[in-house]
N, C-alpha and C positions, 0 to 999 in steps of 0.2 A: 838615578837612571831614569831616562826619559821613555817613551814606548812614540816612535819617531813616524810612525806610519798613521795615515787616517783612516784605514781600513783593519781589518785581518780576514782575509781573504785564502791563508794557507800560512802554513810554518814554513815552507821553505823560502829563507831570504831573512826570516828571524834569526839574530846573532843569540848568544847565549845567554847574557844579560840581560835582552827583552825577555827571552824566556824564562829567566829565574824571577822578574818583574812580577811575569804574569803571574805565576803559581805561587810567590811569597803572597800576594795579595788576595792569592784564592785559597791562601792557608788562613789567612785572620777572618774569612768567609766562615770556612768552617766551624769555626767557634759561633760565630753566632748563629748561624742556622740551626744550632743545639740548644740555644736558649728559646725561653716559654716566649718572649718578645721577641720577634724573628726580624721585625721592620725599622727600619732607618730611613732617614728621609734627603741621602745623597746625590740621589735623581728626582727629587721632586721637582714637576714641573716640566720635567723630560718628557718628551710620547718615541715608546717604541715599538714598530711595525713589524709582526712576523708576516712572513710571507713564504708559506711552504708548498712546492708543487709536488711535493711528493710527501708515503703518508706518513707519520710519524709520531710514538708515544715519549721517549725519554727525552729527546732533543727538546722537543715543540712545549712540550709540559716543563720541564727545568727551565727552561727560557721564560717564559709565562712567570715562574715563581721567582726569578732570577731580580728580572724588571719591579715585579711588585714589591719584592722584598726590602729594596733598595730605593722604593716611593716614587717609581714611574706613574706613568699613565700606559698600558699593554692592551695593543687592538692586534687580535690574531685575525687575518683574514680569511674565509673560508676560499679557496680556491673552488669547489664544486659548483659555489652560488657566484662565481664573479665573473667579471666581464672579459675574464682568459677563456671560459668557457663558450664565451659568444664570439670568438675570435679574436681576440685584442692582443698585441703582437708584446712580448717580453718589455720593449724600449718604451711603449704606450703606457703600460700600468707602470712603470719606474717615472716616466713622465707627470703621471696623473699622479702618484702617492707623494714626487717631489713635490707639487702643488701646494701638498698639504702641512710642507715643514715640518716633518718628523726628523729626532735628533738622531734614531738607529732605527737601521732595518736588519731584523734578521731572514734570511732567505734559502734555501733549500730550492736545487733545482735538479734534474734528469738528464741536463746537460754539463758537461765538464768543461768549464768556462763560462757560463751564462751570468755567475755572482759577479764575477770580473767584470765582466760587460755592461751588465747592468751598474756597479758601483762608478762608473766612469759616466753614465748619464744624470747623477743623484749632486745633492748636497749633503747628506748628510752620511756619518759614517756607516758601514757594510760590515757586516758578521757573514762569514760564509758558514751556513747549516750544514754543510756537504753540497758538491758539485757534480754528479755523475761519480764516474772513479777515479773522482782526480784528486779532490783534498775533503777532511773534515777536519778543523783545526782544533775546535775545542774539545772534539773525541781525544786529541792525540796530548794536551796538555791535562785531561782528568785523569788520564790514564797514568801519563808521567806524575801527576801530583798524586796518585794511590801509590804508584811505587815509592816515589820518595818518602813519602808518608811511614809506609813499612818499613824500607830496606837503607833508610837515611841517607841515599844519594842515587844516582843516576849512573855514572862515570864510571866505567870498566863493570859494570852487570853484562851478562850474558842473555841476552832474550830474545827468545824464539818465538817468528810470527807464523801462524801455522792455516792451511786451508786455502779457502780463494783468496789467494793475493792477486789475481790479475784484477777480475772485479773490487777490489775495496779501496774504500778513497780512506779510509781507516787506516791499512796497513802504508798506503804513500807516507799521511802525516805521522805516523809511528815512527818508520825509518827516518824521515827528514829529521824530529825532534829528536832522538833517541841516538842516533848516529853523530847529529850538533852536539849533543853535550855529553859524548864518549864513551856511550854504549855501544857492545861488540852486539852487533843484531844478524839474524840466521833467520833465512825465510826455508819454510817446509813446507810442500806441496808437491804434486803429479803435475809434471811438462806443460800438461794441459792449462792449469792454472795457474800460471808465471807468465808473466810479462816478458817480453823478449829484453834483453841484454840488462836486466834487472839487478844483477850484479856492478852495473855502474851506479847503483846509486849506495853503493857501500856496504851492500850485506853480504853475508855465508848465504851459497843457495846448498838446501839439501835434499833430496825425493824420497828420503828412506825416515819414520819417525824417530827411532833409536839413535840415531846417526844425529840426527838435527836437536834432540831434546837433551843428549849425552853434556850433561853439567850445566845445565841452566840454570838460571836464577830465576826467570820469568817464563810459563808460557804462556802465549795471548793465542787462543780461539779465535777463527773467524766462520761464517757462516756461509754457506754457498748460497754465493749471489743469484738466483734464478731468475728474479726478473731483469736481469742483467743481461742473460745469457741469451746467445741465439746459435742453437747445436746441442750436441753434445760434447758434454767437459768431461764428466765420467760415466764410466761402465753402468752402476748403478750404484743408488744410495748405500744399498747395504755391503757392496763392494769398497765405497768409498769409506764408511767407518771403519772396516775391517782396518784400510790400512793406514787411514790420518784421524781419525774418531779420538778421541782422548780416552783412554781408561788409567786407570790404575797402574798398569802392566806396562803401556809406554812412559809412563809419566814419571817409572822407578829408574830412570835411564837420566832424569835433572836431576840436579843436589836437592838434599833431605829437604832443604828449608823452600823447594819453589815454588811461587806463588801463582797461579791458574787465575787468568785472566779471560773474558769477553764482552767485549763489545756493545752486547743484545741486538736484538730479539734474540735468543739461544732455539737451534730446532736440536732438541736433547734423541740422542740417538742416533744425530748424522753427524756432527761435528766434537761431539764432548757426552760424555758419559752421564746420564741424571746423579750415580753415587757421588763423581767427582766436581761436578756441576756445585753442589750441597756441602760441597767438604769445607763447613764453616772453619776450621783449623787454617784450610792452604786458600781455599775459595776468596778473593776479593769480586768478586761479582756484584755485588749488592754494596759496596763500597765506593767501586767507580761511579754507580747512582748516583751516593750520597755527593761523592765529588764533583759530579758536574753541576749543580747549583751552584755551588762555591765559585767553580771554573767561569761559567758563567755571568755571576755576578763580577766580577775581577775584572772581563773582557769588556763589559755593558760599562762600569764605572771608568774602565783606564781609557778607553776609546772615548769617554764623554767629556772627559777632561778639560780637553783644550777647544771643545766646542762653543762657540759665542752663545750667550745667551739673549738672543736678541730676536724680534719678529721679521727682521730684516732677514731675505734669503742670502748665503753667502755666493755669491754670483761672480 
């Protein structure tokens, strides 16, 4: 199996066998990232560009270790110090960094479509970091390689995506992946934070937590987007745990064995319980971490693949 596209830009459009591509090769990651010698030298030679406009510790850092591990060369841009600060337009700095023949760019932006845009003026391959609320790809394949990991498949689990779905580009590539490879997926949230007709994209909507967590295999937290938001979504914070907060108490409402999933940053107390947060037992939290290195290296190597190795730009 080939992986047929020059970017990864979002899951959706990914068939199932690019997908099981991605994560078998982010499964023999795993392994080594466990060992005392953590570096290989199957991007030596490579240079790859992050380039994040927004801020960012798991992403930006796993990408960083991702690249090195695998015997790149990793220049992270500082956006604060650079010349987007002095005006220089999204197509400018893609312009100027193509100049410089780099074989990836990782990229994070605040707009939903900007990676897209930008991978259409580049040569070389595009990692979309997250876009706005529109995709984060490599979120939704750590996430699927921790469950598989656990629960030994994908296909007919029940899991529940819970909190701001309108804002997370999180919850898009979760359903896109999750729903492709025959997971029954169930969004749980207040009116407020649903997407309009969101139900076309193949999930259970539910507004009640009992109701939406009743036999899950999986629940995945998400966080309220605030710098997303322009109004009010809800009443108030301490209104809003009361009724989608994770505790203990809605959480006895999925089957014995389900696994508590998030994202990060966790705000403990608005969205998820600190006891349940910690429940080393059910908790994979600190698991998805570990996955996304793995996930990451997979995407930097199978993306680099078919790239020329030559000083010639491909033009």
């Amino acid at each position: 199996m080939q992986y047929r596209h020059r970017h990864l830009l979002g899951i959706e459009g990914l068939t199932p066998p690019e997908i099981i591509l991605l994560l078998d090769q982010s499964e023999r990651f795993v392994e080594q990232n466990r060992r005392a010698d953590k570096k290989q030298a199957l991007l030596n030679g490579r240079t790859i560009i992050i380039l994040f406009f927004e801020s960012s510790t798991r992403t930006r850092t796993s990408f960083e270790l991702a690249g090195k591990r695998l015997g790149a060369d990793v220049i992270t841009m500082s956006i604060a110090t650079s010349s987007v600060r002095k005006g220089e337009t999204l197509i400018d700095t893609a312009m100027t960094l193509n100049a410089m023949h780099p074989d990836v760019l990782v990229v994070r932006h605040p707009a939903s479509g900007a990676v897209k845009l930008l991978s259409e003026k580049v040569n070389c391959a595009v990692i979309n970091g997250g876009d706005g609320s529109h995709e984060h790809p490599t979120q939704a394949l750590l996430d699927a390689l921790t469950i598989r990991r656990r629960m030994g498949r994908l296909s007919g689990l029940k899991v529940a995506i819970c909190g701001d779905i309108l804002h997370s580009r999180v919850a898009r590539s979760n359903i896109h992946l999750l729903t492709t490879m025959g997971a029954q997926v169930r969004v749980v949230a207040p009116r407020t934070l649903l997407p309009s007709a969101v139900e076309r994209l193949g999930v259970e909507v539910y507004h009640d937590m009992a109701q939406g967590l009743a036999g899950c295999d999986i629940v995945m937290m998400l966080r309220l987007q605030t710098e997303r938001m322009q109004g009010n979504f809800v009443p108030s914070i301490r209104e809003y745990f009361h009724f989608f907060g994770l505790t203990y108490e809605k959480l006895a409402e999925a089957s014995d064995e389900a696994l508590i999933m998030h994202p990060g940053p966790m705000n403990r107390g608005v969205e998820i319980d600190s006891v349940v947060a910690d429940d080393y037992g059910r908790s994979v939290i600190r698991e998805q971490v570990e996955m996304g290195v793995a996930v990451r290296m997979a995407c930097l190597e199978i993306l680099t693949r078919n790239l020329p190795r030559s000083d010639t730009p491909n033009l």
